[in-house]
C-alpha atoms as an extended CHARMM CRD file, in Angstrom:
* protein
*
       271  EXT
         1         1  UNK       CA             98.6860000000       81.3810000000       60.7720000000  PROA      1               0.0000000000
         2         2  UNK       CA             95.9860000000       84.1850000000       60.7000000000  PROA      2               0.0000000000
         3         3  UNK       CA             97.4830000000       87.4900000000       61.9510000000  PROA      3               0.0000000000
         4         4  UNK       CA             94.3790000000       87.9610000000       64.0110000000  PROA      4               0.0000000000
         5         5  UNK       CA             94.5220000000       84.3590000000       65.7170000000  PROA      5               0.0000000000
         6         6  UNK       CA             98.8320000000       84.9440000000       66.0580000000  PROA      6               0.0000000000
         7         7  UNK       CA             97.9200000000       88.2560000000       67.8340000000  PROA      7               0.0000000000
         8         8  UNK       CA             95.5790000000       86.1770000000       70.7850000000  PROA      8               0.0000000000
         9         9  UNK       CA             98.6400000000       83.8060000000       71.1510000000  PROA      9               0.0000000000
        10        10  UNK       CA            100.7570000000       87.0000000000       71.4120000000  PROA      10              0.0000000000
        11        11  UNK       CA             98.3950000000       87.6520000000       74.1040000000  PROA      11              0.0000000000
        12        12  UNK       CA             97.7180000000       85.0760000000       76.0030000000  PROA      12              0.0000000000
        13        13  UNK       CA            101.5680000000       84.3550000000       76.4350000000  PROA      13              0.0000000000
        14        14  UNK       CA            101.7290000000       87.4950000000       78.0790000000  PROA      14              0.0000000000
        15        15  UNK       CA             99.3720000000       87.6290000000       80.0060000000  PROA      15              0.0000000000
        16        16  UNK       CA            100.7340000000       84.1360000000       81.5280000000  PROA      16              0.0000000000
        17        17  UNK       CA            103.6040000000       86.2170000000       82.0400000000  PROA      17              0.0000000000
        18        18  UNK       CA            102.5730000000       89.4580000000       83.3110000000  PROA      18              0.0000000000
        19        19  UNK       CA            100.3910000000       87.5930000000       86.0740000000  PROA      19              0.0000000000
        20        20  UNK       CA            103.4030000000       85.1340000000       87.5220000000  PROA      20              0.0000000000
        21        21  UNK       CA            105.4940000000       88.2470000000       87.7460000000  PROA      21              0.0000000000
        22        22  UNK       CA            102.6690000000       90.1950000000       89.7130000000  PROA      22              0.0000000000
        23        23  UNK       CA            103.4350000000       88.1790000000       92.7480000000  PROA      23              0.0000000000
        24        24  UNK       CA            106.6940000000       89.5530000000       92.8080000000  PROA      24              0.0000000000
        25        25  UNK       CA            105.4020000000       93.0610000000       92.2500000000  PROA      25              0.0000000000
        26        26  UNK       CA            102.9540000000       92.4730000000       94.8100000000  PROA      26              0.0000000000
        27        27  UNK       CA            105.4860000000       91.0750000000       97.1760000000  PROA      27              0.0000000000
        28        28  UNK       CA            107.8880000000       94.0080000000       96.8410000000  PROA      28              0.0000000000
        29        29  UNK       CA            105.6510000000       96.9640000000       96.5380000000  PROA      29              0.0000000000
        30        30  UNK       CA            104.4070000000       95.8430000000      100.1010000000  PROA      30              0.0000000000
        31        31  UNK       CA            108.1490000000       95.8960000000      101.6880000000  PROA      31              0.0000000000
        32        32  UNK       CA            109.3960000000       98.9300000000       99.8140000000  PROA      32              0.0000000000
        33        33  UNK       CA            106.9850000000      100.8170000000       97.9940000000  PROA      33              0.0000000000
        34        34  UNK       CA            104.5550000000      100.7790000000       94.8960000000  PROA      34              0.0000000000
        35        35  UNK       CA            106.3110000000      104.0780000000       93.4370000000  PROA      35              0.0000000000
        36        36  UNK       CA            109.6860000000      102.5060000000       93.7800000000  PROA      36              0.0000000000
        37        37  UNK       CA            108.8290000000       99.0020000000       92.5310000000  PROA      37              0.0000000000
        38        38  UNK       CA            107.1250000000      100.5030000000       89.3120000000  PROA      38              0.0000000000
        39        39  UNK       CA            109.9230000000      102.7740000000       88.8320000000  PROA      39              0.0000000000
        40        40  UNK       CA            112.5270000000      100.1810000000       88.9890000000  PROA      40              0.0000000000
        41        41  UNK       CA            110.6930000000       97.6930000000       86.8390000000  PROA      41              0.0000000000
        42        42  UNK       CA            110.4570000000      100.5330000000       84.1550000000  PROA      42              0.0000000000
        43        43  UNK       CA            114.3360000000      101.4220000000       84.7210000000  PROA      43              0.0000000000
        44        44  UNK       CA            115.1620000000       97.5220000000       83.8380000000  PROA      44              0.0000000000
        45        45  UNK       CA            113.1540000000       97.3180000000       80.8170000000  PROA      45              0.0000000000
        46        46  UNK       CA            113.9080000000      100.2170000000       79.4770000000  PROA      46              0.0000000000
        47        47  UNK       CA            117.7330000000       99.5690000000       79.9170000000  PROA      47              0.0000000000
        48        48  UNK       CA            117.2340000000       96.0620000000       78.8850000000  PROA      48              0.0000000000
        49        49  UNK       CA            115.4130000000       97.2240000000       75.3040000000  PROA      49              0.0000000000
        50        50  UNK       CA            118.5020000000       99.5760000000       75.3510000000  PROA      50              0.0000000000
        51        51  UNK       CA            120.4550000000       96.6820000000       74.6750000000  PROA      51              0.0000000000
        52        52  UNK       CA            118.1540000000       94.4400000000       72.7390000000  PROA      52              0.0000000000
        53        53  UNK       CA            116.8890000000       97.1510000000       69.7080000000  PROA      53              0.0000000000
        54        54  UNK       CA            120.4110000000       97.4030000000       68.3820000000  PROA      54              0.0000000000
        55        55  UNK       CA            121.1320000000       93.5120000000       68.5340000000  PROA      55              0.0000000000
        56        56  UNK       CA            117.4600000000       92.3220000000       66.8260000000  PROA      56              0.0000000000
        57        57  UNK       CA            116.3970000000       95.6910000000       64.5290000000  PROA      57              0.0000000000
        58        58  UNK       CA            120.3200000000       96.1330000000       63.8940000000  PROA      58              0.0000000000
        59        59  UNK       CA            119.8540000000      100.2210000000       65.1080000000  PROA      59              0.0000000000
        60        60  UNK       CA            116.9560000000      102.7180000000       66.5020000000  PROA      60              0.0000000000
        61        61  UNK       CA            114.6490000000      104.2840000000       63.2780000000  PROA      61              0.0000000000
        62        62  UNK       CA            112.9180000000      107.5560000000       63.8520000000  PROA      62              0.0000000000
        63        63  UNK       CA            108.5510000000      107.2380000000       64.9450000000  PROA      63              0.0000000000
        64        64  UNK       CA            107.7730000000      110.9800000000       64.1280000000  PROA      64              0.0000000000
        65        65  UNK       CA            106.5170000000      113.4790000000       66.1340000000  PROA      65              0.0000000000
        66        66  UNK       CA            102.7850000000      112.1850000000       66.5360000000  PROA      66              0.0000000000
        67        67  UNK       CA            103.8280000000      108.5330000000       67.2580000000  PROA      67              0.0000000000
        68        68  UNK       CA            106.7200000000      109.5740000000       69.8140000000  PROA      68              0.0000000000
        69        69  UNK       CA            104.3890000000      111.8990000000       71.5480000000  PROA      69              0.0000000000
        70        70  UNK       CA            101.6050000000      108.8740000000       71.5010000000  PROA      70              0.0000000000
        71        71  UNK       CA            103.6290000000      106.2690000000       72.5750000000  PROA      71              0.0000000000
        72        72  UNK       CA            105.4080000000      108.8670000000       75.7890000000  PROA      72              0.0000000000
        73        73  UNK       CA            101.8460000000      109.6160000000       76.8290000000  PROA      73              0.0000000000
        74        74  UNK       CA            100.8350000000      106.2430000000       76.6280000000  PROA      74              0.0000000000
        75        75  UNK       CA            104.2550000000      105.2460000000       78.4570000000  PROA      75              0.0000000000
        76        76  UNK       CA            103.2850000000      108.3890000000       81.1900000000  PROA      76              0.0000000000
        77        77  UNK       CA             99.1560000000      107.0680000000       81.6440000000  PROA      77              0.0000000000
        78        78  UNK       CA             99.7050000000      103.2270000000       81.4560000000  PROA      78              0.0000000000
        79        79  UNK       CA            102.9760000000      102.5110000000       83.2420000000  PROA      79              0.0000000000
        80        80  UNK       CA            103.4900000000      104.8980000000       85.4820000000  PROA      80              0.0000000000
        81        81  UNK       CA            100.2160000000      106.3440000000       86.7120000000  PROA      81              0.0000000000
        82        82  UNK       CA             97.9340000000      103.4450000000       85.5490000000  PROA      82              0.0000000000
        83        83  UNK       CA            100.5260000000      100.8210000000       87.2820000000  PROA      83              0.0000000000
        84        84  UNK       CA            100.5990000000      103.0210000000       90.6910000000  PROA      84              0.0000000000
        85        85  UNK       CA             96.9020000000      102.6300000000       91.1510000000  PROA      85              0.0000000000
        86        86  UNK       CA             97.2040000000       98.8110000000       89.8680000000  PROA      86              0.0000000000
        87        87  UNK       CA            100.3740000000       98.4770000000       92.3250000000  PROA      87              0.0000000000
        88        88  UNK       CA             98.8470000000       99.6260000000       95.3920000000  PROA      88              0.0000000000
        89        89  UNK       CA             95.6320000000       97.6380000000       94.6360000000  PROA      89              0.0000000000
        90        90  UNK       CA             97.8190000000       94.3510000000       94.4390000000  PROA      90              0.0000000000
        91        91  UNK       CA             99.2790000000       94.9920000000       97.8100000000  PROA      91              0.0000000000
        92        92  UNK       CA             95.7490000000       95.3560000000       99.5150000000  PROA      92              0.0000000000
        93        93  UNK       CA             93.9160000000       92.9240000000       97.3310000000  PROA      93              0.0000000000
        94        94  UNK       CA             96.1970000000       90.4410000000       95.7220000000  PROA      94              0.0000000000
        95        95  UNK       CA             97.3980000000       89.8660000000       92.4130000000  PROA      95              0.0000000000
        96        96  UNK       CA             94.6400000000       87.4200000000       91.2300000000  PROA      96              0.0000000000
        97        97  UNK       CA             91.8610000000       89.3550000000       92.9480000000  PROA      97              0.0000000000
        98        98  UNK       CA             93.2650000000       92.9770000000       91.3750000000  PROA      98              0.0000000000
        99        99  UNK       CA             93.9680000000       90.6470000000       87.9050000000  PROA      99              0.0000000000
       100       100  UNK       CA             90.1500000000       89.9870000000       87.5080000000  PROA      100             0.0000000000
       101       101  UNK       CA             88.7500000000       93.5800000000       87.6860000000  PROA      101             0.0000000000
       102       102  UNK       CA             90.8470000000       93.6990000000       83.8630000000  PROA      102             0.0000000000
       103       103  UNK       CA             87.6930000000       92.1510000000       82.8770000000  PROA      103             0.0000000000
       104       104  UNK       CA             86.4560000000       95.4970000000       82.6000000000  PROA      104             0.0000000000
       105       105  UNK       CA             89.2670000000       96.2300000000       79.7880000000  PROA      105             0.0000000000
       106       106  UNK       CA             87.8810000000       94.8320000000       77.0220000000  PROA      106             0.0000000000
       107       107  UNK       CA             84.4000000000       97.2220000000       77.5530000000  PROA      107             0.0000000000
       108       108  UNK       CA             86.4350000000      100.3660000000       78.4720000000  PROA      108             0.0000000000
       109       109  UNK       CA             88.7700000000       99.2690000000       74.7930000000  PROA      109             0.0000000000
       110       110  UNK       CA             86.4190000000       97.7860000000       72.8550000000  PROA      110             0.0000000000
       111       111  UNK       CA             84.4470000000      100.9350000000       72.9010000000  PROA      111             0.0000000000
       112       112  UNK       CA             87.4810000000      103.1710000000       72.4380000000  PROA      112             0.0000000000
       113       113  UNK       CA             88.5360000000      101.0140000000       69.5160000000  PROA      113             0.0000000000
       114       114  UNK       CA             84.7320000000      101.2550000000       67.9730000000  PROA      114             0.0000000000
       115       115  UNK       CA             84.6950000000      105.1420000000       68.4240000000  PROA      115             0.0000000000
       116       116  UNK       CA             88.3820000000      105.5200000000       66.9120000000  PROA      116             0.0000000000
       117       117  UNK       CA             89.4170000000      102.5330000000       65.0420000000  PROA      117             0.0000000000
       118       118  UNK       CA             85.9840000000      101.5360000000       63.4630000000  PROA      118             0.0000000000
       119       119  UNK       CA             86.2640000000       98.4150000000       65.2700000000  PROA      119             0.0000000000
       120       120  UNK       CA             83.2200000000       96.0030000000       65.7760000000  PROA      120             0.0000000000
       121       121  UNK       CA             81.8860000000       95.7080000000       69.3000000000  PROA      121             0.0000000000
       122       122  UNK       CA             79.7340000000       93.1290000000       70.4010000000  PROA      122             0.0000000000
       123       123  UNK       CA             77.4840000000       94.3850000000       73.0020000000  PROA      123             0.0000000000
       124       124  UNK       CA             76.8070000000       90.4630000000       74.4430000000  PROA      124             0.0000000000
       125       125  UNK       CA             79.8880000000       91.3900000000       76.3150000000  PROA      125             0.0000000000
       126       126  UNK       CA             77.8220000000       93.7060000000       78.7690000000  PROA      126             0.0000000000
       127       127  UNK       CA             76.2930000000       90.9250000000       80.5420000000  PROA      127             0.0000000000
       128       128  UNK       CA             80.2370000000       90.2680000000       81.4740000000  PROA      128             0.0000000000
       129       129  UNK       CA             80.2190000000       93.4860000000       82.6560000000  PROA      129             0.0000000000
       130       130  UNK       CA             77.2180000000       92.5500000000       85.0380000000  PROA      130             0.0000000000
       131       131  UNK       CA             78.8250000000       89.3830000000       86.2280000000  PROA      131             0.0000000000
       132       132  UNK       CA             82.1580000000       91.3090000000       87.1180000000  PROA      132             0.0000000000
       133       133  UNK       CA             80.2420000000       94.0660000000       89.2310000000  PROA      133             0.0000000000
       134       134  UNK       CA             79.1610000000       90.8060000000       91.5120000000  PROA      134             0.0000000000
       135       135  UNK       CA             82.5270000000       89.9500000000       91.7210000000  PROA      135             0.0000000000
       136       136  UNK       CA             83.3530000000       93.6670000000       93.3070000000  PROA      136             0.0000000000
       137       137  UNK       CA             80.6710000000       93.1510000000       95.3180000000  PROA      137             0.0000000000
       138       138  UNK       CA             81.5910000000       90.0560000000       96.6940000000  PROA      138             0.0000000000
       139       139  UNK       CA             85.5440000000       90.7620000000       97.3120000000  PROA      139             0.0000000000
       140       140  UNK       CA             84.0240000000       93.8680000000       99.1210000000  PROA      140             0.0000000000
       141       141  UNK       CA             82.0190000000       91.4900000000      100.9870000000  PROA      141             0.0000000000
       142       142  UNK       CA             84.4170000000       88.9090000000      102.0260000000  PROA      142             0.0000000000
       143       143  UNK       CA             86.9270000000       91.5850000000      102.9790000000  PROA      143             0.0000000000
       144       144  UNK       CA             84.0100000000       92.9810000000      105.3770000000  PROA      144             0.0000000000
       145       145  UNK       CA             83.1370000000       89.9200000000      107.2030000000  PROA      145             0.0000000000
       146       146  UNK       CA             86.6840000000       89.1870000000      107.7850000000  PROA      146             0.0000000000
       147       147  UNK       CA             87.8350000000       92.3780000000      108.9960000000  PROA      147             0.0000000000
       148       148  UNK       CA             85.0490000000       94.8330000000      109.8880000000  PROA      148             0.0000000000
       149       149  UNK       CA             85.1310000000       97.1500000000      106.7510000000  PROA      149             0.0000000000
       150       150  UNK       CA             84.6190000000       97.1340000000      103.0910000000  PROA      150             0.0000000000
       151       151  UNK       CA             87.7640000000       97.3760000000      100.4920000000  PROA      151             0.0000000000
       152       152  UNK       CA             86.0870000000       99.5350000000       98.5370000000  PROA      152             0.0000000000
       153       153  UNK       CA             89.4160000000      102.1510000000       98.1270000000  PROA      153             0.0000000000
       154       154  UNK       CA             91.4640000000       99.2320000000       96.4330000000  PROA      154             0.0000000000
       155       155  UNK       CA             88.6780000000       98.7440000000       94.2050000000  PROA      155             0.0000000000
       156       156  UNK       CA             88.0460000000      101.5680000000       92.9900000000  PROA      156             0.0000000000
       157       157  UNK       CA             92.6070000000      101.8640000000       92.9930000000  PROA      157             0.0000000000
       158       158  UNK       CA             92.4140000000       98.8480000000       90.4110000000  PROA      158             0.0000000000
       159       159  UNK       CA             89.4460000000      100.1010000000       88.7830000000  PROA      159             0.0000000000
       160       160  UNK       CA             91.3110000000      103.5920000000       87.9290000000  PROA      160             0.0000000000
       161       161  UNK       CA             94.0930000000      101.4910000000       87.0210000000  PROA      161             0.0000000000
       162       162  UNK       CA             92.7460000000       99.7520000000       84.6690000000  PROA      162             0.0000000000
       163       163  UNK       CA             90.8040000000      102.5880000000       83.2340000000  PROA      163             0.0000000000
       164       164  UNK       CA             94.5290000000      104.0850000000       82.7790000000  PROA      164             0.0000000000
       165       165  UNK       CA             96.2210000000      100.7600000000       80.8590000000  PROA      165             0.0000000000
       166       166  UNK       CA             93.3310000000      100.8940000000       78.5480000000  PROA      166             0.0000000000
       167       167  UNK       CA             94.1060000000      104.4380000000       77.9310000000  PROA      167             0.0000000000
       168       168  UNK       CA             97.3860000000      103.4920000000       76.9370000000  PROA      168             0.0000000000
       169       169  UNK       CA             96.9110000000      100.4960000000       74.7440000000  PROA      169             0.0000000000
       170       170  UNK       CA             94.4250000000      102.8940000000       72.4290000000  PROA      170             0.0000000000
       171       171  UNK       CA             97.3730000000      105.4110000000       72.2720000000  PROA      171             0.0000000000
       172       172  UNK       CA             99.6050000000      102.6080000000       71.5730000000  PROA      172             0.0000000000
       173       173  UNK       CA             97.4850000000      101.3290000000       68.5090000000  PROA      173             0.0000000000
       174       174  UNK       CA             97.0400000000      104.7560000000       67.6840000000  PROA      174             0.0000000000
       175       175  UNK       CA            100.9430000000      105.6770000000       67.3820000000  PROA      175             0.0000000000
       176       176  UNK       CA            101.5430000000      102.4170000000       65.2930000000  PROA      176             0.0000000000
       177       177  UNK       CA             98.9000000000      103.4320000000       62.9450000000  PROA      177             0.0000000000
       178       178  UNK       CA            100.5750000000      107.1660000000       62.2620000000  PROA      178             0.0000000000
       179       179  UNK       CA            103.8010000000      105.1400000000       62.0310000000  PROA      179             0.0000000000
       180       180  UNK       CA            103.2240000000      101.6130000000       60.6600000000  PROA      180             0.0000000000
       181       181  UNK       CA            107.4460000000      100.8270000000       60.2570000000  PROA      181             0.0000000000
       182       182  UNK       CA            106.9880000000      100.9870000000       63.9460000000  PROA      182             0.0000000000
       183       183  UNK       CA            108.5190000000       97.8830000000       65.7040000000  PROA      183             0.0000000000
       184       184  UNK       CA            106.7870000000       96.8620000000       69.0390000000  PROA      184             0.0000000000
       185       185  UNK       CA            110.3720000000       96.9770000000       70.6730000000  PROA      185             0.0000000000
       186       186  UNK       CA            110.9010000000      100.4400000000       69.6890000000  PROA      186             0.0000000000
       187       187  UNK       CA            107.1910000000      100.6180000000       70.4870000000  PROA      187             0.0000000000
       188       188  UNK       CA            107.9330000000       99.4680000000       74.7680000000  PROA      188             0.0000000000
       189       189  UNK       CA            111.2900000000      101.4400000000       74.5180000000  PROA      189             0.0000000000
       190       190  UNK       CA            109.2510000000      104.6870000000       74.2770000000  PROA      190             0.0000000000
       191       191  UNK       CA            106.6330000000      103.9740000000       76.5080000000  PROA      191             0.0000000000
       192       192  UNK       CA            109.1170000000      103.3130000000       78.9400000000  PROA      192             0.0000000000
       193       193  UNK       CA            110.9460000000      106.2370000000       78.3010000000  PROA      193             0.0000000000
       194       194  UNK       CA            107.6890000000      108.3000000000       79.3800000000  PROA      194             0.0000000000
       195       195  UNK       CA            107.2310000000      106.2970000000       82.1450000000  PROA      195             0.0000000000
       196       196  UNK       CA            110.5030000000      106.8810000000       83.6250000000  PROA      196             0.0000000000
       197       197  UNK       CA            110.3400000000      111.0480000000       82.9130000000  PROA      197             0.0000000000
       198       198  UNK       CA            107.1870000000      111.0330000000       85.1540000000  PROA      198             0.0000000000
       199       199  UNK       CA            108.8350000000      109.2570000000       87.8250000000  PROA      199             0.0000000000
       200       200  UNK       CA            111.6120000000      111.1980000000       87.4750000000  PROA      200             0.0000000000
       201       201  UNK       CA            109.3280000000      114.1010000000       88.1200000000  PROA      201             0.0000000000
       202       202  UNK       CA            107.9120000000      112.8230000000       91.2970000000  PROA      202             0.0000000000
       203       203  UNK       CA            111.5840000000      111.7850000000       92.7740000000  PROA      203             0.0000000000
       204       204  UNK       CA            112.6400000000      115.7110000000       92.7670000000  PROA      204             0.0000000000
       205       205  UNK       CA            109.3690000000      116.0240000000       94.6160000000  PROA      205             0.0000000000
       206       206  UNK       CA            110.2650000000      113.1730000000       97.1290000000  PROA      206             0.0000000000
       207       207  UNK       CA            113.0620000000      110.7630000000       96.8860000000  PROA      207             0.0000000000
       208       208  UNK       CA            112.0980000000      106.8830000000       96.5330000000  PROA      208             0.0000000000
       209       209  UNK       CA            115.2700000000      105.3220000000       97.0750000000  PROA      209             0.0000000000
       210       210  UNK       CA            115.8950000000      104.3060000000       93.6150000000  PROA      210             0.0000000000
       211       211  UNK       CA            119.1270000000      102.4650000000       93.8880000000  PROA      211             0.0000000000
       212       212  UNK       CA            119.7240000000      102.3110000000       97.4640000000  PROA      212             0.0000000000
       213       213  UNK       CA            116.4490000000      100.0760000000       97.9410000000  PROA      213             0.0000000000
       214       214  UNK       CA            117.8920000000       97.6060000000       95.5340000000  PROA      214             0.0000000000
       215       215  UNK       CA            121.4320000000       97.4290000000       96.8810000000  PROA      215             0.0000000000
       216       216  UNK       CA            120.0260000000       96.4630000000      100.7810000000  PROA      216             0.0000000000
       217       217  UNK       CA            118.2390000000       93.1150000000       99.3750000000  PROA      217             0.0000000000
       218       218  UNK       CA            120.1920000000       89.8670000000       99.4400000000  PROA      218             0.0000000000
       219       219  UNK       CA            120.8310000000       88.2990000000       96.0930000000  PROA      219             0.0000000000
       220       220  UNK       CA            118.1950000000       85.5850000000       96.3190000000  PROA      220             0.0000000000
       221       221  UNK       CA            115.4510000000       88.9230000000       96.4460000000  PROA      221             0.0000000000
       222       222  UNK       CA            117.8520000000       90.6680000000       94.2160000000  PROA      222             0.0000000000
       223       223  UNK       CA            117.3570000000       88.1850000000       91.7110000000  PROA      223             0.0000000000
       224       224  UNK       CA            113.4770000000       87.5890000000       91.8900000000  PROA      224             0.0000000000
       225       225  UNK       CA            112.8610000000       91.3350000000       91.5320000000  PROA      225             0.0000000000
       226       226  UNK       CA            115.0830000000       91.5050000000       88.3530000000  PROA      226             0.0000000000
       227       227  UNK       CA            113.1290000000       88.4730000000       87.1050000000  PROA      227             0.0000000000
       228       228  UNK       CA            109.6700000000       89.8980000000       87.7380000000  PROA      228             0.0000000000
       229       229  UNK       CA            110.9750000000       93.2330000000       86.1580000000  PROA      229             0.0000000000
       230       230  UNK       CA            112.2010000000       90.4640000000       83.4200000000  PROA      230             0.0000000000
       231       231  UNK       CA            109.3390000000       88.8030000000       82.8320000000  PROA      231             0.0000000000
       232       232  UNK       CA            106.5760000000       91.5330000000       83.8860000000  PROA      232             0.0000000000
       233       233  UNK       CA            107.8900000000       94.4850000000       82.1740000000  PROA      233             0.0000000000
       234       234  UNK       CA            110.2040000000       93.5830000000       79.2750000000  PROA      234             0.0000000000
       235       235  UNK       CA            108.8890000000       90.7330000000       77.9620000000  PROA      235             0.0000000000
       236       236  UNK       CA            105.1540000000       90.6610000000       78.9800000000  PROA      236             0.0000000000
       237       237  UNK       CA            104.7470000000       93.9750000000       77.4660000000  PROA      237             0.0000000000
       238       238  UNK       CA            106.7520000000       93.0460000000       74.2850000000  PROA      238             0.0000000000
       239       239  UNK       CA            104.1130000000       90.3520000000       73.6500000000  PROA      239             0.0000000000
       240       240  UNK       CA            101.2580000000       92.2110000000       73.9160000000  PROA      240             0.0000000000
       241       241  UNK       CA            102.0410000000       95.0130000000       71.6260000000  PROA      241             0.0000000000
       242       242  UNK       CA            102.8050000000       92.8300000000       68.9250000000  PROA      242             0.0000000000
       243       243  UNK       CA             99.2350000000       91.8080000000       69.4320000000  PROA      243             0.0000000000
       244       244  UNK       CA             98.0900000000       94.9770000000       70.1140000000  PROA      244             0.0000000000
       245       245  UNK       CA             99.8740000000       96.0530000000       66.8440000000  PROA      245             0.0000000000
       246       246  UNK       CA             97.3910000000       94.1970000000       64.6760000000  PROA      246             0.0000000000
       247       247  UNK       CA             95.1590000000       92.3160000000       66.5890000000  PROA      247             0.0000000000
       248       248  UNK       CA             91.8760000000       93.0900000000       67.4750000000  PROA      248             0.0000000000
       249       249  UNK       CA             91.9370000000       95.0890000000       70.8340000000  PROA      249             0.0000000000
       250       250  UNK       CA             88.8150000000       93.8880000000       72.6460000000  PROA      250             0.0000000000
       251       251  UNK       CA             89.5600000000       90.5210000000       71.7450000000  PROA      251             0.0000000000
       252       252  UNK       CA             93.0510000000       90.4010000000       72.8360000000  PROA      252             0.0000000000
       253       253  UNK       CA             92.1420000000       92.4720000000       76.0140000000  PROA      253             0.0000000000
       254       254  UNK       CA             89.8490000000       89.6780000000       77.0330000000  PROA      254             0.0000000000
       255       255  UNK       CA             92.5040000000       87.3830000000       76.9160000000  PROA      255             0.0000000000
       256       256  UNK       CA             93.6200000000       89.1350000000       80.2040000000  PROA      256             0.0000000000
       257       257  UNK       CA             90.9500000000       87.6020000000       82.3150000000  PROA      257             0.0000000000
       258       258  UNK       CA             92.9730000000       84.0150000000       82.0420000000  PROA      258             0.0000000000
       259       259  UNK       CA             95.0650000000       86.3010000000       84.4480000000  PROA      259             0.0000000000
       260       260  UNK       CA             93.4590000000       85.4800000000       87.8960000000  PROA      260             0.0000000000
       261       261  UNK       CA             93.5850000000       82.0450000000       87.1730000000  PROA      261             0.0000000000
       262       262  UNK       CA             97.1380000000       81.8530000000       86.7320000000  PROA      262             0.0000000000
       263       263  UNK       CA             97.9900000000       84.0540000000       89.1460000000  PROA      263             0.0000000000
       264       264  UNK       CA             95.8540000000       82.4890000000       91.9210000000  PROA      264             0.0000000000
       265       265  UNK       CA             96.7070000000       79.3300000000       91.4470000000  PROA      265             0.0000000000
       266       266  UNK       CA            100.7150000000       80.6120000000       92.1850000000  PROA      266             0.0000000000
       267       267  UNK       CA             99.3880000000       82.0520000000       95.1360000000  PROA      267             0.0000000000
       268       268  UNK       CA             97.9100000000       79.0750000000       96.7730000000  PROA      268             0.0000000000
       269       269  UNK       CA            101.1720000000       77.0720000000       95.5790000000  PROA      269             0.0000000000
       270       270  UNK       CA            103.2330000000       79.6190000000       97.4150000000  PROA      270             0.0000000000
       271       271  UNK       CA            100.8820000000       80.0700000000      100.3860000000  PROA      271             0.0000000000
C-alpha cells in the first residue's frame, strides 16, 4: 500500500482510539484532577514503552542531541501543557464537543508544515476554518441559554490546547527528520519522558497525589483508568506517529475531526 494512504489508516485508527479513551479522561479528571490524570496516563505509557522497546526493537538506539531535545520539548508542549488545557476543557465541555475544535489542527499544521517542511497547503481548507468558528459560536450559545453564561474560558482552554499538540507533532516530524533510524516507539518513549520531567516539576511545587489517588479507586475504576491510559496514551499515540513519521501532516491531522463522532456517539450510549 502507498506509504501516504498507510499513514491516514495509521491515523484514523488512532484517532478511534484516542477519542473512546477521552471519556475516561474526561470522567477522571472531573473526580480527581486534570494534572493528576495527565500525569498518570504519561507515567503508564511511558513505563509500558519501558517494557515494549526492548521486546519489539530488541534494545534502545541513541536519537542525538537535536532529536532528543525535539522530541522532550515536544513531549513537555504536547502532553503535558497542551493536554492540561485539552483536559480541563473536556471536563467543562465534553470529550466530543472539546474533540471538534481539533478541526483547527490541520490549519495551525498545515501551515507549520508549508513554512518548515515545504509541504503543500491547500487554502480551500479555510472555509473549514469558517464553518468551525460557527461551531464555537454555537456551543457558546447553547451553554448560555442553558445556564446563564457563555463557555467561552473552555474554549479558548481547548483552543490553546490544541494550538500546543500541533506544536508538538511539527517538533515530532522535525526530530525524525534529524534522525530518520528513529522508531516511533522510541519516538513516544521520549516524549513521554519530557512530559513526565515537567510534571515532576510542578509536583515539588504542589503535590497531586500521584499514587495515593490511584490506590483509593476500586478495581472496576482501577481498571478503566489503566485502559484509557492503555488505549489513549500508549497506543493512540504510537499510531499516530507512525503516520506522522511519513505521512502528510495536514492530511493526517484532519483525520482527527472523525473524533467527535466517535466520541459522541459513546457518550449518548453511556448517558
Amino acid at each position: 500500500m502507498d506509504p501516504q494512504r498507510l499513514a491516514l489508516f495509521y491515523a484514523l485508527g488512532s484517532t478511534l482510539v484516542f477519542s473512546t479513551s477521552s471519556l475516561g479522561f474526561a470522567l477522571y479528571s472531573r473526580r480527581v484532577s486534570v494534572m493528576w490524570m495527565n500525569a498518570f496516563k504519561a507515567a503508564v505509557a511511558g513505563a509500558l514503552l519501558v517494557i515494549t522497546i526492548p521486546i519489539v526493537l530488541g534494545g534502545w538506539s541513541w536519537p542525538g542531541v537535536p532529536a532528543l531535545i525535539g522530541l522532550l520539548t515536544s513531549g513537555l508542549v504536547g502532553l503535558n501543557i497542551g493536554d492540561l488545557f485539552l483536559l480541563t476543557a473536556f471536563t467543562r465541555l465534553g470529550p466530543g464537543r472539546t474533540l471538534i475544535l481539533f478541526g483547527f489542527s490541520p490549519l495551525i499544521v498545515g501551515t507549520g508544515a508549508a513554512l518548515v517542511f515545504g509541504q503543500a497547503m491547500d487554502p480551500r481548507r479555510l472555509i473549514a476554518v469558517i464553518f468551525l468558528i460557527a461551531c464555537l459560536f454555537c456551543f457558546s450559545l447553547e451553554k448560555y441559554q442553558r445556564e446563564k453564561k457563555w463557555e467561552w474560558h473552555a474554549l479558548v482552554f481547548a483552543l490553546i490546547g490544541v494550538t500546543m499538540d500541533a506544536c508538538g507533532i511539527l517538533l515530532t516530524r522535525w526530530s525524525f527528520q534529524q534522525a530518520p533510524t528513529l522508531t516511533p516507539l522510541e519516538s513516544h518513549f521520549w516524549r513521554c519522558l519530557g512530559a513526565l520531567a515537567g510534571f515532576g516539576v510542578f509536583a515539588l511545587i504542589k503535590p497531586f497525589g500521584f499514587w495515593s489517588n490511584f490506590k483509593r479507586w476500586k478495581t472496576k475504576d482501577r481498571l478503566v483508568i489503566l485502559a484509557s491510559c492503555f488505549g489513549g496514551t500508549y497506543l493512540s499515540l504510537i499510531l499516530f506517529l507512525t503516520a506522522v513519521k511519513t505521512g502528510h501532516l495536514a492530511s493526517i491531522t484532519a483525520i482527527g475531526i472523525t473524533g467527535p463522532i466517535f466520541a459522541t456517539g459513546l457518550e449518548c450510549a453511556i448517558h
